[in-house]
N, C-alpha and C positions, 0 to 999 in steps of 0.2 A: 231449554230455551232456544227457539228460532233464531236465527241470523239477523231478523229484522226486528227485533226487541233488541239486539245490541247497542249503544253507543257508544258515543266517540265525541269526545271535549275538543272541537274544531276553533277553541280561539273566540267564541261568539258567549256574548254574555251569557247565556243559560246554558248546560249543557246538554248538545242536541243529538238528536239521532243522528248517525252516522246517513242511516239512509234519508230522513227529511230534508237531505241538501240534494238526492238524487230524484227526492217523490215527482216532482214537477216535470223535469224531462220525461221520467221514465212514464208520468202517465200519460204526456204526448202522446210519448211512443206505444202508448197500451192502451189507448183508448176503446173503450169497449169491451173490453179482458176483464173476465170474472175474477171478485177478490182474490180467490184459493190459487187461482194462474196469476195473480201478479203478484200474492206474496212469493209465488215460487221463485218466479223470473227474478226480485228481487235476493230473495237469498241465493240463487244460483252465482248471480254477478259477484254478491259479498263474497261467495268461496272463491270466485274464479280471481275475486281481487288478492284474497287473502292467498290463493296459489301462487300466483305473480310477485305477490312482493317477497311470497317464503322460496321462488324460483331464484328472486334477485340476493337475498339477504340470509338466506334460511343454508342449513348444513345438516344432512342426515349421517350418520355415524354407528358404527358396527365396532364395538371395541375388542379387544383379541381377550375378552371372559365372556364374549357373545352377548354383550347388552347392545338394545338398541337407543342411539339418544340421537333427540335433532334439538336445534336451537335459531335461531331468529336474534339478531343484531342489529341495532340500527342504532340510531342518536334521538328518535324522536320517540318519546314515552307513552305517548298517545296511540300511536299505530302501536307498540307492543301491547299494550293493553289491551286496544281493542282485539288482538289474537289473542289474547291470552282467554278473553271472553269466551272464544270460539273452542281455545284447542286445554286450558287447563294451564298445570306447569306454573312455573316460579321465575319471577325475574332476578334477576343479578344486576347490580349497578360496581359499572368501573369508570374510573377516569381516564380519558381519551388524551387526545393532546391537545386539540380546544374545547371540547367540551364532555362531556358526560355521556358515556355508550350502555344501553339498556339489552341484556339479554333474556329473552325468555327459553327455558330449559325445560325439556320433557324429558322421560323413558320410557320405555317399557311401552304398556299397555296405551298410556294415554295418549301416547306420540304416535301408537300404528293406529289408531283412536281417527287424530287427527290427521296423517298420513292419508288414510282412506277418506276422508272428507274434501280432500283437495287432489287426490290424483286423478277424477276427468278434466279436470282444468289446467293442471301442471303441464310446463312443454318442456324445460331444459332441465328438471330432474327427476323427469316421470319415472325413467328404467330404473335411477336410484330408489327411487320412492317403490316402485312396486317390487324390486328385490327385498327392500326391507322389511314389505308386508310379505311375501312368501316364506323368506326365511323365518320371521316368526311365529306366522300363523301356521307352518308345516313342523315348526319346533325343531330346527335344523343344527342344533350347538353341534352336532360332530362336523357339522360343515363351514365353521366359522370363517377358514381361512378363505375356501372358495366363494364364500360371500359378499366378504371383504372386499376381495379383489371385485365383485362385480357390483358395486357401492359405489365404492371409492371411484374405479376405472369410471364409473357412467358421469360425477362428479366432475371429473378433469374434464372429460372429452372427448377419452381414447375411446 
């Protein structure tokens, strides 16, 4: 499934495509751009949104038995869904202290899956994000500890 067969229930009486609320500017901006170029430019932006919010809300994770897991937190069900469209994985509902927080949980395979799908557009956890595609893709479990530290550290800041 393309990016742009996804939706997203924005509140509006039918549930719309996530991108029909963007079709209008975007084909301003594209006028004249053969379809195969503007669905691209379209789902390029969907990733690049879905980088952004998994930059804002999103956490990747290197456990000390060498799994990889990321996860995405928010409060709003709708934006988790509509990743969940994208990247796979299972939400979890917990309650917050005003209201209801939505996680959606990946591992493994599906996580560097989706991992690779958003790291050209990722800025503040790219070096995490591309550690955790190396270390799994080079199958590095003797190296767990040093991966860790370069996950984690990129995570912070250091």
């Amino acid at each position: 499934m393309s990016v742009s067969e996804l939706s997203l229930d924005v509140g509006v009486e039918e549930e719309t495509s996530f991108l029909e609320l963007v079709d209008t500017p975007l084909q301003q901006f594209a006028t004249g751009v053969e379809e195969s170029r503007f669905t691209k430019l379209r789902d390029e932006i969907m990733l690049a949104w879905v980088a952004a919010f998994f930059d804002a809300e999103g956490c990747v994770h290197l456990t000390t038995d060498g799994r990889i897991q990321l996860w995405v937190t928010n409060t709003n069900l709708d934006a988790i869904k509509f990743i969940q469209q994208i990247a796979g994985g299972s939400i979890q509902v917990r309650n917050g202290k005003n209201k209801k927080v939505y996680r959606l949980y990946l591992t493994c395979s599906k996580a560097i899956d989706f991992l690779k799908k958003i790291l050209p557009y990722s800025i503040v956890k790219r070096e995490a994000i591309f550690h955790a595609i190396k270390y799994y893709e080079n199958n590095c479990k003797d190296k767990v500890d040093e991966y860790r530290r370069l996950i984690n550290s990129r995570l912070r800041g250091d």
